[in-house]
N, C-alpha and C positions, 0 to 999 in steps of 0.2 A: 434275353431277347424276347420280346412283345411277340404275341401274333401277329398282329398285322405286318412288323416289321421284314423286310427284303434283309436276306443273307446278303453279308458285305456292304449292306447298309450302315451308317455310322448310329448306334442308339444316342437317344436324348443325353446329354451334359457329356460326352464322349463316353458313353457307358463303352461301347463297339472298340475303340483303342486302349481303352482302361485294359479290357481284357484280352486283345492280342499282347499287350505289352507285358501283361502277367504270364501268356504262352510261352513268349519272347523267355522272358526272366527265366521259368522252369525249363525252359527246354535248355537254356545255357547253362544252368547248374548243373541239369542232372548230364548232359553231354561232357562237361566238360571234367565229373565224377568220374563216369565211365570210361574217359580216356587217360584217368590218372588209376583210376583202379581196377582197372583188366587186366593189367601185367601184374599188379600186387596179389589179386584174387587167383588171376590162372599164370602161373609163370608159363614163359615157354620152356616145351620141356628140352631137357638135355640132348646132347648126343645128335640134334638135329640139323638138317645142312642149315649152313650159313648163305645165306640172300646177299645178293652184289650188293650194290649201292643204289641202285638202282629199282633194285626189286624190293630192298627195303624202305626207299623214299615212297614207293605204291603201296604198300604195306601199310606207311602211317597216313599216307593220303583214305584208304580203303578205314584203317581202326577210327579216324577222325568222322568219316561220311557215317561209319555205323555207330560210334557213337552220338553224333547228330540226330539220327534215326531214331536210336535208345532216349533221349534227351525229347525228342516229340512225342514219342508214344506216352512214356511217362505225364508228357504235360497233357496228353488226348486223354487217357486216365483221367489227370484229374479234374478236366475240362468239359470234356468232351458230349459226355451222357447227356444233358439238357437238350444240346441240339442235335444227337440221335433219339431220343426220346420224339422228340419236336416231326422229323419224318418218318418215323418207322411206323408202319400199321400195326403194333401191338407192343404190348410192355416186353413179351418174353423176342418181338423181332426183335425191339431196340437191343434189349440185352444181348443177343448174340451177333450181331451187328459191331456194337460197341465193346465186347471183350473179343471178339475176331479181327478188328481195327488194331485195336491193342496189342495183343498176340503179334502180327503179322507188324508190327513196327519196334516191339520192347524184343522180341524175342531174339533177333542179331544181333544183338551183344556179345549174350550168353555161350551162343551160339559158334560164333565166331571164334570167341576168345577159347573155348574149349576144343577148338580143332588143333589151335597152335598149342594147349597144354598136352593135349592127349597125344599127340606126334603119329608113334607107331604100332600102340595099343588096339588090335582091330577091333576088341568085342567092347572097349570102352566106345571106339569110336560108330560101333555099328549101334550102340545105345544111343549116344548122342544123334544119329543122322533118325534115328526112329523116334526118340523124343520130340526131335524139333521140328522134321520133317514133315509128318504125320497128321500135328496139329495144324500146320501150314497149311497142308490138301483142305482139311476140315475147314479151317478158315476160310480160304478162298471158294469152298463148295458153297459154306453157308453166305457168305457175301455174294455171290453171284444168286444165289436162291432169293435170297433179300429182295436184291436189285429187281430180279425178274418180277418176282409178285409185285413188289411196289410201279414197278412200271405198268406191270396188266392191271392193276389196281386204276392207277392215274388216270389210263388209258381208257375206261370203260369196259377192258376187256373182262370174260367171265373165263374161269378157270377152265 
């Protein structure tokens, strides 16, 4: 993307849809990876109650949405950086800007699918809520941090 050029603007020779359509692609790959290999990666574990029909049909509705999620971050990944680069007021904002995006969109997979392996293991499952949990707070502290300075930034305001 050009300087001059307006976000959602379409670039010169369709550069602009060249590259949502590469989004498009990665994010169906790696979506559609993640929903074929969560149950192979984390089985659900044994001994576990059995979901109606009902609970299970939300279940794969819920694995499908967070693999979707898992499927975008990944494409944000490998995408993404130029056009945080592009607004962040510093190389080390953009970087945590853009692995905090990432984070807070790859990391429900993992996340998910390790609740259903872990079942009724508490100190497995008190690992996993502080692994994934934790980073999340951080994430969403340093992306409102971002936003704010970038706003007062924009805004003329002085710290």
């Amino acid at each position: 993307m050009s300087a001059g050029q307006q976000i959602g603007q379409p670039a010169r020779e369709g550069g602009f849809f060249k590259l949502w359509m590469k989004v498009a692609i990665v994010a169906l790959v790696f979506a559609a990876a993640a929903m074929i290999l969560g149950p192979v990666i984390w089985p659900p574990a044994e001994g576990g109650p059995e979901p109606t029909s009902m609970q299970l049909a939300s279940f794969i509705i819920l694995a499908a949405i967070t693999s979707l999620t898992f499927g975008l971050g990944v494409s944000f990944l490998v995408f993404g950086l130029p056009l945080v680069r592009h607004f962040a007021g510093s190389k080390p904002m953009a970087w945590a800007m853009y692995l905090s995006i990432g984070w807070l969109l790859v990391s429900w997979w993992p996340h998910a699918s390790l609740h259903g392996h872990i079942h009724d293991n508490v100190q497995q499952l008190l690992s996993v809520e502080y692994g994934f949990h934790v980073p999340s707070y951080v994430a969403g502290i340093v992306l409102a941090y971002c936003f704010l300075s970038l706003s007062r930034e924009r805004s003329g305001m002085s710290s």
